[in-house]
C-alpha positions, -999 to 999 in steps of 0.1 A, spaced: -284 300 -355 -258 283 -332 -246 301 -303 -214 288 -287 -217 290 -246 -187 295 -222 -179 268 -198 -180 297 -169 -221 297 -175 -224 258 -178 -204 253 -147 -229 279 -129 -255 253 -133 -232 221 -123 -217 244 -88 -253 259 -84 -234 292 -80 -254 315 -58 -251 345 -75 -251 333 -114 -274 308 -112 -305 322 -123 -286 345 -150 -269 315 -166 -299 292 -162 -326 319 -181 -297 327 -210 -291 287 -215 -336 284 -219 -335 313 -235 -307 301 -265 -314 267 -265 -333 264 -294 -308 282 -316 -284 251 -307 -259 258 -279 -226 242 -291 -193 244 -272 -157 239 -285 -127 214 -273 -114 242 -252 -148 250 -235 -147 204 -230 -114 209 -220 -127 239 -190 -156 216 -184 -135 183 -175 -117 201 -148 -136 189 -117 -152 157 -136 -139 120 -134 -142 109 -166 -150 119 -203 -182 100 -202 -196 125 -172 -191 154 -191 -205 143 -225 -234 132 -205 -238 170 -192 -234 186 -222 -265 156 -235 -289 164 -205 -284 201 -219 -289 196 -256 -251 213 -263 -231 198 -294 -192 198 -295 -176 214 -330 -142 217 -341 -126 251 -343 -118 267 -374 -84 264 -381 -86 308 -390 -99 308 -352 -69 291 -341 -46 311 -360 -63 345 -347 -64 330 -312 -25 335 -312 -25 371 -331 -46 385 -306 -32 366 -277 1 382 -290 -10 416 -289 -26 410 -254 10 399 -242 23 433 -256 -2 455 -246 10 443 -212 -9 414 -204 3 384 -180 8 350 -187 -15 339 -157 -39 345 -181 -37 315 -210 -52 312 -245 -86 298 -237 -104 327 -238 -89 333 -271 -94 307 -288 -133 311 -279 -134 343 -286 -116 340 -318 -141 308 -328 -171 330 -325 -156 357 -345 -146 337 -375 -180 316 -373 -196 348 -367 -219 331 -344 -226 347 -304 -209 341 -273 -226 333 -241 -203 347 -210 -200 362 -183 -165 372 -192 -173 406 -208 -140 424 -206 -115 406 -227 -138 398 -254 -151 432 -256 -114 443 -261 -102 420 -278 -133 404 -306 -152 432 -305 -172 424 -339 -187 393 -319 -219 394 -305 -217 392 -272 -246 377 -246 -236 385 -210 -251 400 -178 
C-alpha cells in the first residue's frame, strides 16, 4: 500500500533537523517498502530552498519516493474543508497546502506521514494518520 509523506519529514532529512531527524528518518525505513509517493503540492514545498527541478527529482530518486497526480475529488474537498476552516475562524496565513494533502490521502484512502497532527486530525479525520 502507498503511503503519501509530507514535505515537513523529507525536509528533516535534507536540514538534518536536530530534533526530527531520527523520527522522520525511522518512519521514511520504516514505510518505504509500501512505496512513499508525494503529490505536486508536497514537489511544490520541497522546491523551496532547491535550484532547480532536476535537484529535487534527484532527492525524491535517492529516496525511492514517486510523484502522482491528485485526484481531482481531493482537489475539490481541499476547498470545502479549507472553506469551513476560514469560517470556523481560521487565518489566511495559513494556505491550502495542507489541504490539498490531507484531502489526497482521504480520497485515495491511503496514510499520511506528518508531523503536522493538528489540522489533519480536525479536519480529515477518517485518514490514517503516521506522526510522532
Amino acid at each position: 500500500m502507498s503511503i503519501l509523506i509530507d514535505s515537513n519529514v523529507i525536509l528533516d532529512l535534507v536540514n538534518q533537523d536536530p530534533i526530527w531527524l531520527d523520527w522522520s528518518l525511522s518512519s521514511i525505513e520504516r514505510y518505504s517498502s509500501g512505496g512513499l509517493i508525494i503529490n505536486s503540492i508536497i514537489f511544490s514545498e520541497l522546491s523551496t530552498n532547491a535550484t532547480s527541478t532536476e535537484e529535487v527529482e534527484s532527492l525524491l530518486k535517492s529516496l525511492e519516493i514517486e510523484m502522482i497526480e491528485i485526484p481531482r475529488k481531493a482537489l475539490f474537498l481541499a476547498s470545502k474543508v479549507h472553506l469551513d476552516y476560514r469560517r470556523r475562524g481560521g487565518t489566511r496565513s495559513t494556505g491550502l497546502p495542507d489541504f490539498f494533502i490531507g484531502a489526497h490521502a482521504q480520497i485515495a484512502s491511503i496514510p499520511l506521514i506528518s508531523r503536522d497532527k493538528s489540522r489533519y486530525q480536525t479536519y480529515f479525520p477518517q485518514i490514517t494518520l503516521i506522526s510522532p
